[in-house]
N, C-alpha and C positions, 0 to 999 in steps of 0.2 A: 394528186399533188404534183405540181409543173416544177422542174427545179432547174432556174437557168445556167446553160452554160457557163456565165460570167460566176455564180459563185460556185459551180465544180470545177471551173478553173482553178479559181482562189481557192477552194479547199485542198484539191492538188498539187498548188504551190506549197501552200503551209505546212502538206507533210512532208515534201520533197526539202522545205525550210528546216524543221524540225527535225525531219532525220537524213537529213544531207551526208552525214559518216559512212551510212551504212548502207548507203546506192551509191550503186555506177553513175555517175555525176553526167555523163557524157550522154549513156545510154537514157537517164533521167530528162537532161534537157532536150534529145533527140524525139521522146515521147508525149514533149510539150506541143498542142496542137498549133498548125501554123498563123493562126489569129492574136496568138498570144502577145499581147505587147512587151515590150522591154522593161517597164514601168513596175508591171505586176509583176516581173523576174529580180525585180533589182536586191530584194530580200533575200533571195536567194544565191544571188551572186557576189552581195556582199561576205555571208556568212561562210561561203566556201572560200574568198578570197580573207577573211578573218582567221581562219582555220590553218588553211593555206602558211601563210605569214607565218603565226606563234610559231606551227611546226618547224617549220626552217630558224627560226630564230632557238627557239630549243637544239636544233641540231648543229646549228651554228655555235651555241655556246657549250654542248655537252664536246666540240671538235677542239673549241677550245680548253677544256678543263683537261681531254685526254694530252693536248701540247703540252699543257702548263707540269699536268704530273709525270709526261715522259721528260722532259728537260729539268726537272727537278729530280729524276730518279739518274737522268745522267749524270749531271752536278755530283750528285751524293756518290756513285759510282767515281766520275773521276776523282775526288775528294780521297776517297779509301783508296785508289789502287797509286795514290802518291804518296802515301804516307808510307816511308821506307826509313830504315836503319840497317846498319852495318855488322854482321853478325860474325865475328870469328872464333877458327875453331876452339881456342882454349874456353870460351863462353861454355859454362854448366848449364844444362838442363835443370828447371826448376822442381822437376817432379823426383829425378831419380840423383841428380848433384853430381853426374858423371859428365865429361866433357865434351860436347856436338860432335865436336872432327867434323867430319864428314858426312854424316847419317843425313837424313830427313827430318825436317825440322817444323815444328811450324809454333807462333806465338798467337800469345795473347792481348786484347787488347791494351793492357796496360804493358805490355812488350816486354813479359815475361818471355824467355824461350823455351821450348819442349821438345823432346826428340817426338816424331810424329807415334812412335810406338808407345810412347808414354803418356799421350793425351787421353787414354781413359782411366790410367789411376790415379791421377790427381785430382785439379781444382774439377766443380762440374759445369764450370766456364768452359764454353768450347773457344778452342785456342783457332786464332788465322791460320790460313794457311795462306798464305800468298807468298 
């Protein structure tokens, strides 16, 4: 049985087609004999350049989602660290009802105040600290 070149070409291409991922694309078309026309590669140069494309366009849009959720995580960041009130010393602690002065402080978000040493006998809200 005589088996022409023109279809161990073609059968060549078709698995170079078929599994184009998982060869060296370069080293692949390098081992195409020099008879080979353009015509019989074209399946194969489409599908890498199909390949090609989606991936970048996936990467393209995963570059975007990671923009979109870092400047939404700024957003939310700058949001909280403007939210401010005025705390003075005669102001009681919500947990112990004795008066801040001076101590360390930190609240919560409904802008309870707490001496920061008294944030674990109380609510089991973790109080801000900002």
């Amino acid at each position: 049985a005589v088996v022409s070149t023109q279809s161990t070409g073609d059968a060549a291409i078709e698995v170079r087609v078929k599994h184009f991922r998982m060869i060296d694309k370069q080293e692949a078309l390098a081992l195409l004999p020099p008879e080979t026309r353009l015509a019989d590669v074209n399946r194969l140069f489409c599908a890498i350049l199909k390949d090609t494309t989606r991936n970048k366009r996936q990467n393209q849009m995963l570059k975007s989602l990671h923009l979109f959720n870092n400047l939404q995580v700024k957003s939310q960041m700058m949001s909280l660290q403007s939210d401010q009130f005025i705390v003075e010393a005669q102001d009681n602690c919500c947990v112990c009802n004795k008066k801040v002065g001076e101590a360390a402080i930190a609240f919560y978000p409904d802008r309870r105040i707490v001496h920061y040493g008294c944030m674990t006998q109380g609510d089991p809200q973790p109080p801000r600290t900002d």
